[in-house]
C-alpha positions in Angstrom: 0.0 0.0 0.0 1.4 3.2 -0.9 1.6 6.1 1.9 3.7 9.1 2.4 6.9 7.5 3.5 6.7 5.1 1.0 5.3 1.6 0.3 4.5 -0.5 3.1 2.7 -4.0 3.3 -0.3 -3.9 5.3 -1.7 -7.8 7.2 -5.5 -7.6 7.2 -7.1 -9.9 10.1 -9.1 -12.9 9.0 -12.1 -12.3 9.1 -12.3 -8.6 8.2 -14.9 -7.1 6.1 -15.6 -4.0 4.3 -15.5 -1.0 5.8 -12.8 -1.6 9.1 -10.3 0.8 9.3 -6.8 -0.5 10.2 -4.6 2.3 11.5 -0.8 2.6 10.4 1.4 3.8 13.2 3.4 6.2 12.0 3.0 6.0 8.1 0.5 9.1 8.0 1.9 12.7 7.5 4.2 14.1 10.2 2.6 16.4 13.2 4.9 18.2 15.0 8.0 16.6 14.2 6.8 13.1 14.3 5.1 11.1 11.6 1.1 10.6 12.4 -1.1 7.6 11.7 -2.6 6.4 8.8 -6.3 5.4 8.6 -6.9 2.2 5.9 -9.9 1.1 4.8 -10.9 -2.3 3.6 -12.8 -2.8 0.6 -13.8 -6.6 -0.4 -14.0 -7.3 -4.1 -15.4 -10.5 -5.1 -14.6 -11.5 -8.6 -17.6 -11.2 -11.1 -16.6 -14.7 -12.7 -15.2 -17.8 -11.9 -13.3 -21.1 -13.3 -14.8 -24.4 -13.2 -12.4 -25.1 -10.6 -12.8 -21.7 -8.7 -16.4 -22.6 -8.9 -16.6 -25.7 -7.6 -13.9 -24.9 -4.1 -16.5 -22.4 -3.2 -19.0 -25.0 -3.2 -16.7 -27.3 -1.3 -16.2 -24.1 1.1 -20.1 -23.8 1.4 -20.5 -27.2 2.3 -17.4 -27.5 4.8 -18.4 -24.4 6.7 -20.9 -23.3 9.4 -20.8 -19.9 8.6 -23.9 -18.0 7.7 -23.6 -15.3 5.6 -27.1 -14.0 6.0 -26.9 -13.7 9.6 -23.1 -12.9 9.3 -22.5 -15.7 11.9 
């Protein structure tokens, strides 16, 4: 991720979702004398198609897991 000092790489937490904001110690724009945070936000993109193959994990990953998407649970 680009910021003012420079590209940096940024570790998202599992389980994140659009919208959290991960703060960047120190990688924001200096305030008085010493470099500020910087705010990220997330933004999930979900390809609009898949493989076969790509396809057919998701269905494996839908029928592995107990996670509920509608109740986000």
């Amino acid at each position: 991720m680009p910021t003012p000092g420079g590209p940096v790489t940024v570790h998202v937490p599992p389980g994140s979702s659009t919208g959290r904001r991960l703060r960047l110690r120190g990688q924001g724009m200096p305030r008085r004398g010493q470099p500020g945070d910087l705010y990220a936000r997330v933004k999930v993109v979900v390809p609009r198609t898949l493989s076969k193959k790509e396809k057919e994990l998701f269905e494996q990953l839908r029928d592995e897991s107990s996670f509920d998407a509608r109740r986000g649970s």
